[in-house]
Biopython code that builds the backbone (N, CA, C, O; Angstrom):
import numpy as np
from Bio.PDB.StructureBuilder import StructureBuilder

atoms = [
    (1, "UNK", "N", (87.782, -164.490, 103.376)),
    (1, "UNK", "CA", (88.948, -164.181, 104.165)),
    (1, "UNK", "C", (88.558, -164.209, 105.647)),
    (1, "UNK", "O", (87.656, -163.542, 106.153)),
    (2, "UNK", "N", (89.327, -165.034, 106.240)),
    (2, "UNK", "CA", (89.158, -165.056, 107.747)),
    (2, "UNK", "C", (89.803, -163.883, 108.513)),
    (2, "UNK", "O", (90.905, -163.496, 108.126)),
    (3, "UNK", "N", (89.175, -163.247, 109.633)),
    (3, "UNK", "CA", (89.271, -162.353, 110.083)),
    (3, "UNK", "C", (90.440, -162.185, 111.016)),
    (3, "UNK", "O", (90.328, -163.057, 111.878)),
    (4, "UNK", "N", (91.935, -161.164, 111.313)),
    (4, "UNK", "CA", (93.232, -161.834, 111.977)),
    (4, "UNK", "C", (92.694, -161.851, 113.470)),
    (4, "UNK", "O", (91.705, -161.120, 113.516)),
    (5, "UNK", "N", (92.938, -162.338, 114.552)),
    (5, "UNK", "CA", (92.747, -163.080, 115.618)),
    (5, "UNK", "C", (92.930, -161.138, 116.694)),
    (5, "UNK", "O", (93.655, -160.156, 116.534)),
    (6, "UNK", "N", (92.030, -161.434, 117.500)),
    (6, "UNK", "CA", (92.555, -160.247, 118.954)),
    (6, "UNK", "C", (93.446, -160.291, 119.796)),
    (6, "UNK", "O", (93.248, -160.870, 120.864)),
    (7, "UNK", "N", (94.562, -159.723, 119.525)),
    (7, "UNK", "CA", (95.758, -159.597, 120.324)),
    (7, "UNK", "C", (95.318, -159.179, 121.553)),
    (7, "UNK", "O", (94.685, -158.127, 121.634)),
    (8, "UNK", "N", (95.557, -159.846, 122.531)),
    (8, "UNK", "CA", (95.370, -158.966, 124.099)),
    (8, "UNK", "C", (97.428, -158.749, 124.907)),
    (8, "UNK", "O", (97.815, -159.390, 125.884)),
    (9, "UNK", "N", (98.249, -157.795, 124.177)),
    (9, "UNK", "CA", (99.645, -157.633, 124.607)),
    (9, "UNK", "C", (99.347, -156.106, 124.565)),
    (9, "UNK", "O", (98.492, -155.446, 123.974)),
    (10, "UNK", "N", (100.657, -155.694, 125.650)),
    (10, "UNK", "CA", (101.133, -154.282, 125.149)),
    (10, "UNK", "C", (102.253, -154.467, 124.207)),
    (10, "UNK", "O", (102.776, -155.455, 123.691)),
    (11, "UNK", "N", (102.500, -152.885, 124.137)),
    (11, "UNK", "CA", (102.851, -152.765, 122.905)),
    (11, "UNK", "C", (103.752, -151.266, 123.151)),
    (11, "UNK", "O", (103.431, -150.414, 123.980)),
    (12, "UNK", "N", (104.952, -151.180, 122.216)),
    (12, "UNK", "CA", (105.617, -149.815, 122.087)),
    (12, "UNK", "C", (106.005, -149.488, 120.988)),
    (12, "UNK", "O", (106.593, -150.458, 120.509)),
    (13, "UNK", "N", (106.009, -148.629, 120.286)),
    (13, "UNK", "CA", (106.734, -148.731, 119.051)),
    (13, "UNK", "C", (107.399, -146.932, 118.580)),
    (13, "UNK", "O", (107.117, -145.838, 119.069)),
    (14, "UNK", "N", (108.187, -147.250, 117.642)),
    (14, "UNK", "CA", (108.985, -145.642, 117.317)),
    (14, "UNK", "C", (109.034, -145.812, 115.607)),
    (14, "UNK", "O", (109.070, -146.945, 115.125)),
    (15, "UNK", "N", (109.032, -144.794, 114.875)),
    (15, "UNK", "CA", (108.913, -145.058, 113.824)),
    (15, "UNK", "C", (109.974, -144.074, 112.895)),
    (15, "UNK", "O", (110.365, -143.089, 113.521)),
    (16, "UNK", "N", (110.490, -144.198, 111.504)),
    (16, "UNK", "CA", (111.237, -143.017, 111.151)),
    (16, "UNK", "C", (111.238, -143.357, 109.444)),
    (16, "UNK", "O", (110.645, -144.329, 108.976)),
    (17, "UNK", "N", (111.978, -142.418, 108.661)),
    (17, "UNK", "CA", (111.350, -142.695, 107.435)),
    (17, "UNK", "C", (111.359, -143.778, 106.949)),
    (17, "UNK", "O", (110.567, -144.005, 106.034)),
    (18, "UNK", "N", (112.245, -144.787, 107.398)),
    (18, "UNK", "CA", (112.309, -146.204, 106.238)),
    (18, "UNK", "C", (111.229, -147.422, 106.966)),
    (18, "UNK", "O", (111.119, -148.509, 106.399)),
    (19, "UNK", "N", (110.596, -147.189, 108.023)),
    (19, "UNK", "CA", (109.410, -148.178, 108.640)),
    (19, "UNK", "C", (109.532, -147.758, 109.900)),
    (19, "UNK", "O", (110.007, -146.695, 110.299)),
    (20, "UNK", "N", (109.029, -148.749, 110.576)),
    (20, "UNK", "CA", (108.610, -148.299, 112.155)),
    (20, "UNK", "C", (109.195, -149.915, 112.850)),
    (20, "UNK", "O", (109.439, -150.917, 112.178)),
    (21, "UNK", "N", (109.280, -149.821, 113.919)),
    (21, "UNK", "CA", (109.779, -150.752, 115.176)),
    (21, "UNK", "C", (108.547, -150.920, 116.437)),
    (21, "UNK", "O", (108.245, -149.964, 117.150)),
    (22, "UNK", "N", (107.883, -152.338, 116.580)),
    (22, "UNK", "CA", (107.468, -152.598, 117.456)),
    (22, "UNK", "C", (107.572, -153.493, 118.491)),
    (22, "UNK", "O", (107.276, -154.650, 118.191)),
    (23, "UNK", "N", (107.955, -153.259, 119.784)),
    (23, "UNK", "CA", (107.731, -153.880, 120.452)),
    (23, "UNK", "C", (107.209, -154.706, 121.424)),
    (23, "UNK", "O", (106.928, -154.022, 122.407)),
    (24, "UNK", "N", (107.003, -155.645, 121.557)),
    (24, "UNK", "CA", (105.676, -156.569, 122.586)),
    (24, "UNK", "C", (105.818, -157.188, 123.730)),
    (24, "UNK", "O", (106.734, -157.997, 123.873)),
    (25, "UNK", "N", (104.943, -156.911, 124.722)),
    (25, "UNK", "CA", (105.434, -157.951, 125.759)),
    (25, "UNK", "C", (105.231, -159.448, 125.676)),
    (25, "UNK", "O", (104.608, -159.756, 124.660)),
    (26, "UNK", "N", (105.522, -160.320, 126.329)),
    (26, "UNK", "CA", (105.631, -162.301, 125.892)),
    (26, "UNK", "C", (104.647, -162.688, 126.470)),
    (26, "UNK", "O", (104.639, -163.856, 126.857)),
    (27, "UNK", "N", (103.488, -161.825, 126.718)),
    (27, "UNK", "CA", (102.296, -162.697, 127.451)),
    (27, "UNK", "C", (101.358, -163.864, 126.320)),
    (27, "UNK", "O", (100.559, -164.767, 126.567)),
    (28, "UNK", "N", (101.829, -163.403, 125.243)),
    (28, "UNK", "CA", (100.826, -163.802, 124.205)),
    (28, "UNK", "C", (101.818, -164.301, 122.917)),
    (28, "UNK", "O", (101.174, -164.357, 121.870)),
    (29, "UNK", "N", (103.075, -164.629, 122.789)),
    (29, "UNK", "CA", (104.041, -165.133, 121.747)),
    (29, "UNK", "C", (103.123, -165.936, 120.718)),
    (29, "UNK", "O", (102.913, -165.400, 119.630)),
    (30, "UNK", "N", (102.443, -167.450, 121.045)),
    (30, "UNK", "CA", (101.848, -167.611, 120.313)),
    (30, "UNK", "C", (100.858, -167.541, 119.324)),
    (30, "UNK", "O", (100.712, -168.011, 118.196)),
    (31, "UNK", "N", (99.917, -166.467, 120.440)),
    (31, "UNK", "CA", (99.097, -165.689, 119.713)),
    (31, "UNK", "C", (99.784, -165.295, 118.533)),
    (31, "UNK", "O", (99.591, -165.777, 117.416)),
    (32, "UNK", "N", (100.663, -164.322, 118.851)),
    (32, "UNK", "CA", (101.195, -163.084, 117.693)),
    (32, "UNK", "C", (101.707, -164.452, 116.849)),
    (32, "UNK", "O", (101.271, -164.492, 115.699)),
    (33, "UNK", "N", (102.501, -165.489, 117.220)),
    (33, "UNK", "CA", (102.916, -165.891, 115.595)),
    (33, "UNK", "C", (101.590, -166.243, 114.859)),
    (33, "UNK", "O", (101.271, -165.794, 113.758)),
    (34, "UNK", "N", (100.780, -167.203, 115.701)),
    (34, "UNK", "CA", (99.806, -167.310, 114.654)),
    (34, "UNK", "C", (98.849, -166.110, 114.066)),
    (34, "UNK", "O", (98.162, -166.166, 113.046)),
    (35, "UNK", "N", (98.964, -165.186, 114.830)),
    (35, "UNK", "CA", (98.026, -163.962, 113.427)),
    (35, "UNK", "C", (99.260, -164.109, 112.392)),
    (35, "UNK", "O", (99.171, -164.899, 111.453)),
    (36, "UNK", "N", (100.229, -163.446, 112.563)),
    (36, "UNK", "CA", (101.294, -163.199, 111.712)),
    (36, "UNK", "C", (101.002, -164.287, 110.781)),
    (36, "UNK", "O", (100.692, -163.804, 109.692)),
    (37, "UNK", "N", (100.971, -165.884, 110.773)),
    (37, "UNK", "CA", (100.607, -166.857, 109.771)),
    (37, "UNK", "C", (99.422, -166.133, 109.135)),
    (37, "UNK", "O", (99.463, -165.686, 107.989)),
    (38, "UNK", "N", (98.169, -166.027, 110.095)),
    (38, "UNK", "CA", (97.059, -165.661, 109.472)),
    (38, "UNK", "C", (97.072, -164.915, 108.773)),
    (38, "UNK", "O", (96.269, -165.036, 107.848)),
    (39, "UNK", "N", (97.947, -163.750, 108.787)),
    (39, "UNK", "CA", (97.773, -162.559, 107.821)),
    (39, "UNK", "C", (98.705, -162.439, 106.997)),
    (39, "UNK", "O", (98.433, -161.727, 106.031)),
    (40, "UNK", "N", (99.750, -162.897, 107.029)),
    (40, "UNK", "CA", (100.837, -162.798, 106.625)),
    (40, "UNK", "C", (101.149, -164.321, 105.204)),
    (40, "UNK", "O", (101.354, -164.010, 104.031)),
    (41, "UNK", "N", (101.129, -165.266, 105.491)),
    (41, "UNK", "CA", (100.924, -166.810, 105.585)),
    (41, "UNK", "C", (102.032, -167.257, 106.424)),
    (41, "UNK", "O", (102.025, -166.874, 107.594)),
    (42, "UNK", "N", (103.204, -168.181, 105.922)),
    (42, "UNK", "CA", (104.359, -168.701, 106.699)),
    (42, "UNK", "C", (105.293, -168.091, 106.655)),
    (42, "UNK", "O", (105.280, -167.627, 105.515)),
    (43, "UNK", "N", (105.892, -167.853, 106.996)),
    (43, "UNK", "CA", (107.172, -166.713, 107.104)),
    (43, "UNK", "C", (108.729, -168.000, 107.076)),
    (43, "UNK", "O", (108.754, -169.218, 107.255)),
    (44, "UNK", "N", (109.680, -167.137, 106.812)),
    (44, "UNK", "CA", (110.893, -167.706, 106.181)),
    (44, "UNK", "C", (111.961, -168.029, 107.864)),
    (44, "UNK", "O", (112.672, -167.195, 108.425)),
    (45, "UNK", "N", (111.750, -169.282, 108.237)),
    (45, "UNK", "CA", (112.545, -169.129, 109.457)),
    (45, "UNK", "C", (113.345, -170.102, 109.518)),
    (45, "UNK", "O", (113.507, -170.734, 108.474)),
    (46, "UNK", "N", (114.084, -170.524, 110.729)),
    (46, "UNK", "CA", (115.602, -171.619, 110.912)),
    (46, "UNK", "C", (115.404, -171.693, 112.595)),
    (46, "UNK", "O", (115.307, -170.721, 113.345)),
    (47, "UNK", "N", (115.376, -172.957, 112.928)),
    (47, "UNK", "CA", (115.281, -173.732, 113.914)),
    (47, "UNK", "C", (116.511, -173.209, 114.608)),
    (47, "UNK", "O", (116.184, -172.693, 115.677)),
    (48, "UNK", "N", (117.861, -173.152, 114.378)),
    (48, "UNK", "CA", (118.569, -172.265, 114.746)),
    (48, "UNK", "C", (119.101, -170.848, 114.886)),
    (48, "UNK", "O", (120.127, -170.287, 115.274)),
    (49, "UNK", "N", (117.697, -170.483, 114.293)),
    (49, "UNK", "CA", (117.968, -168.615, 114.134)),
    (49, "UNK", "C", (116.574, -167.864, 114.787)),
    (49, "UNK", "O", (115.590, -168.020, 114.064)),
    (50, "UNK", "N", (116.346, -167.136, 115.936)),
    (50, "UNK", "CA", (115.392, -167.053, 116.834)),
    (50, "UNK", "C", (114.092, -166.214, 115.866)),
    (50, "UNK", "O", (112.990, -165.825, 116.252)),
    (51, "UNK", "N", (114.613, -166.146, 114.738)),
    (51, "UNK", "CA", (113.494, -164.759, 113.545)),
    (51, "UNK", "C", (112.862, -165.367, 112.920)),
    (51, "UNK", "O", (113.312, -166.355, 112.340)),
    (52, "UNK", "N", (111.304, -164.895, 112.800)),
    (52, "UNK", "CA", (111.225, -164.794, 111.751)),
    (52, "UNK", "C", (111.140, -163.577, 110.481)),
    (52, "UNK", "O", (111.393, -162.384, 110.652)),
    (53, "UNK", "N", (110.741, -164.183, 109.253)),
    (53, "UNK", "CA", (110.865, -163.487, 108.601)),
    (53, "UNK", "C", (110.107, -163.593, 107.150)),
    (53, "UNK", "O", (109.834, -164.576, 106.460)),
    (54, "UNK", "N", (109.857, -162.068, 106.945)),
    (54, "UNK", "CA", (108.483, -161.858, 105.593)),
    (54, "UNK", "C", (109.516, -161.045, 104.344)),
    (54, "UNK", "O", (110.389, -160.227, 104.634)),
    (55, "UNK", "N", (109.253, -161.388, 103.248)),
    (55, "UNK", "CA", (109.886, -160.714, 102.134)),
    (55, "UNK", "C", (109.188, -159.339, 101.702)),
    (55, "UNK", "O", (107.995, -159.223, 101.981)),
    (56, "UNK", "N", (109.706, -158.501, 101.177)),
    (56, "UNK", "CA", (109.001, -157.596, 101.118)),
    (56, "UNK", "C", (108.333, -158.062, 99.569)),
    (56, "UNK", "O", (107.192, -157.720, 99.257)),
    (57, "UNK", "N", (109.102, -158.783, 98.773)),
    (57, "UNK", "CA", (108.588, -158.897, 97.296)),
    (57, "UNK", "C", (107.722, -159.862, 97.856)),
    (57, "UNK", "O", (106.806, -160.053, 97.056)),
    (58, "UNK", "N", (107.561, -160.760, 99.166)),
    (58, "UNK", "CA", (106.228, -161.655, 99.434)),
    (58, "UNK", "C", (105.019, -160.919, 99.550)),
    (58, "UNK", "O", (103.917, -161.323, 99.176)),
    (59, "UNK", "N", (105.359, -159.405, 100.285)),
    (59, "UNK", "CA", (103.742, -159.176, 101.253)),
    (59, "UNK", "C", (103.824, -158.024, 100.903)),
    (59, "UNK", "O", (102.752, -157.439, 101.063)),
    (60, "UNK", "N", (105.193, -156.954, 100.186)),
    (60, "UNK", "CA", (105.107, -155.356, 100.531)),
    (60, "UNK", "C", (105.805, -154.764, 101.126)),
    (60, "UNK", "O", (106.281, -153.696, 100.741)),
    (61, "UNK", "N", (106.026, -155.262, 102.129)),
    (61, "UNK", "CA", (106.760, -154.823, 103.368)),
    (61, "UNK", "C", (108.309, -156.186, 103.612)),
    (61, "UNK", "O", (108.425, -157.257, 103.015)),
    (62, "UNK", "N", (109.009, -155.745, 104.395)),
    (62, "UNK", "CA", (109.973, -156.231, 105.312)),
    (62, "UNK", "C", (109.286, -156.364, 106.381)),
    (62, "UNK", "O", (108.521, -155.491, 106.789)),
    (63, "UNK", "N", (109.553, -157.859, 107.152)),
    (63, "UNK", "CA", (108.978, -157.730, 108.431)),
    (63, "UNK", "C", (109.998, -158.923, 108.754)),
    (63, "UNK", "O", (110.069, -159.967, 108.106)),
    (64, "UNK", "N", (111.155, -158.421, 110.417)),
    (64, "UNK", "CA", (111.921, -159.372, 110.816)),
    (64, "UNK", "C", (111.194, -158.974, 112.010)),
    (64, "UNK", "O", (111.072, -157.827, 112.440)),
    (65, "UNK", "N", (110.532, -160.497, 112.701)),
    (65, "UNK", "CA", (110.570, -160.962, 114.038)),
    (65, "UNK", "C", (111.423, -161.335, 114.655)),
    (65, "UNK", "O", (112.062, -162.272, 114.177)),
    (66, "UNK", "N", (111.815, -160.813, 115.933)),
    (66, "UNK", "CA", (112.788, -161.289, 116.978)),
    (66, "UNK", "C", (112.044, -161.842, 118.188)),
    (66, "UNK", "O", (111.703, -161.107, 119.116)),
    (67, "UNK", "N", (111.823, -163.028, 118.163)),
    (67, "UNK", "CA", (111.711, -163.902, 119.314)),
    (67, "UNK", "C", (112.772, -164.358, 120.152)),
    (67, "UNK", "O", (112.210, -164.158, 121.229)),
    (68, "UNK", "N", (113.207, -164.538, 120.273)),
    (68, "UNK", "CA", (115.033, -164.504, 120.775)),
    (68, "UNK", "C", (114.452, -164.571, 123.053)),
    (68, "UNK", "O", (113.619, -163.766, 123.469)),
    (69, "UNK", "N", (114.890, -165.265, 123.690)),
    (69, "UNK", "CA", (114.573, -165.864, 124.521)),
    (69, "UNK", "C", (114.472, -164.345, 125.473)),
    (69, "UNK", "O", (113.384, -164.177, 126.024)),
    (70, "UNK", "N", (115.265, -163.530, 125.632)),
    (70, "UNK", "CA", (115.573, -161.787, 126.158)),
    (70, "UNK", "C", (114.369, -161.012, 126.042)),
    (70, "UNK", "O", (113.739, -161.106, 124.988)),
    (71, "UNK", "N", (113.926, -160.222, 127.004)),
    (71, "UNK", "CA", (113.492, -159.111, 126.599)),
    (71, "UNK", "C", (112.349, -159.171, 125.840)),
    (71, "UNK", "O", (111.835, -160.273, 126.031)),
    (72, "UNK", "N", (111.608, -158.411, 124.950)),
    (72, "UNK", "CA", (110.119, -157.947, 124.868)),
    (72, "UNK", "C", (110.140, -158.402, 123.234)),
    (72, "UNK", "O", (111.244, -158.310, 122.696)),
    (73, "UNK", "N", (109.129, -158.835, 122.484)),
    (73, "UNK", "CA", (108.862, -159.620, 120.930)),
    (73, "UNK", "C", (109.598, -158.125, 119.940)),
    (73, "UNK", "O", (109.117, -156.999, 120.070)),
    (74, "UNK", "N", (110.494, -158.343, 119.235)),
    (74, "UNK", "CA", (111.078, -157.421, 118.560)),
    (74, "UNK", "C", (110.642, -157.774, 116.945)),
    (74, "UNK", "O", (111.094, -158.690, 116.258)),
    (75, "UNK", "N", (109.412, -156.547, 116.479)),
    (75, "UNK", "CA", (109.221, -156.349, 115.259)),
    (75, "UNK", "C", (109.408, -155.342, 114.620)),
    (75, "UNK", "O", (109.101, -154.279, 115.159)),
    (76, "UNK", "N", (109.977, -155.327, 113.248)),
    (76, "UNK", "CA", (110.435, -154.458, 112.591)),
    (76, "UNK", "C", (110.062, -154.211, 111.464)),
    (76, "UNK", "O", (110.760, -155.016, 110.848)),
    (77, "UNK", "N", (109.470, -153.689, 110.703)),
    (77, "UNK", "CA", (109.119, -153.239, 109.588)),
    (77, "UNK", "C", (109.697, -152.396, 108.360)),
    (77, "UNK", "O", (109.595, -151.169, 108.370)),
    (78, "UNK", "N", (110.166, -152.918, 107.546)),
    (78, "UNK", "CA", (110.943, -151.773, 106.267)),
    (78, "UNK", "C", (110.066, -152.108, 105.552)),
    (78, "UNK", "O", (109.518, -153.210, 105.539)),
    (79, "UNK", "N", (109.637, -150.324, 104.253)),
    (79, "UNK", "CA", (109.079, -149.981, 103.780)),
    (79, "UNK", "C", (110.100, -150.610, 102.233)),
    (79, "UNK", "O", (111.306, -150.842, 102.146)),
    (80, "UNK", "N", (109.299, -150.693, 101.482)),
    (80, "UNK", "CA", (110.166, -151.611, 100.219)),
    (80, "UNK", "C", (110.842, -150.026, 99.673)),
    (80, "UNK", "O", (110.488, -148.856, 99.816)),
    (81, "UNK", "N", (111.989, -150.715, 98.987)),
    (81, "UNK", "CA", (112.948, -149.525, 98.259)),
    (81, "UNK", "C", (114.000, -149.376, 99.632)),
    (81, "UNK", "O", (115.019, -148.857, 99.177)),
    (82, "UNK", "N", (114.231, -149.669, 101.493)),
    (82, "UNK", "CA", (114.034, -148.650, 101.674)),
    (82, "UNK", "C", (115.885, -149.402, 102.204)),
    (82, "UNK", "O", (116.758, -148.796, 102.825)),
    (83, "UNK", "N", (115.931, -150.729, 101.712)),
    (83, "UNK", "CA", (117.553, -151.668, 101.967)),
    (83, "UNK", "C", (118.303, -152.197, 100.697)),
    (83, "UNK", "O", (119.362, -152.813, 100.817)),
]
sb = StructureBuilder()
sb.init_structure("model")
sb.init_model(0)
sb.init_chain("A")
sb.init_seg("    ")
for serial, (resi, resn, name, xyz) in enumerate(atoms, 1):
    if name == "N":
        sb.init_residue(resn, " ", resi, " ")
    sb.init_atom(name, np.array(xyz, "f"), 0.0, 1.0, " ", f" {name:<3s}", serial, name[0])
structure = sb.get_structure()
């Protein structure tokens, strides 16, 4: 197993019972998708829809990326059971 890559971004996040919310600044977009491949593998996305996106029956988790042209990398995390 290859080791996931060193993010150099900030970062904010808030969390509550059904997962947690993080947010990133855009210094590093590509970085973060490619760990996300790395660790994750390919995620479920649309050339016309700015997200991506992980199944939870894929990995465990819910995970919707918001790349969306606005504002700071919007990740989100749901805990399975929890939609």
């Amino acid at each position: 197993m290859t080791a996931a890559p060193t993010l150099r971004m900030t970062w904010w996040f808030k969390e509550d019972q059904n997962g947690f919310q993080v947010l990133f600044d855009r210094t590093n977009r590509i970085g973060f998708e490619h760990f996300l491949e790395q660790t994750f593998g390919n995620a479920i996305s649309s050339d016309t829809y700015p997200h991506l996106l992980y199944r939870v029956r894929d990995i465990g988790v819910g995970i919707v990326c918001n790349f969306g042209t606005n504002g700071p990398l919007q990740v989100i995390c749901l805990k399975a059971g929890t939609f």
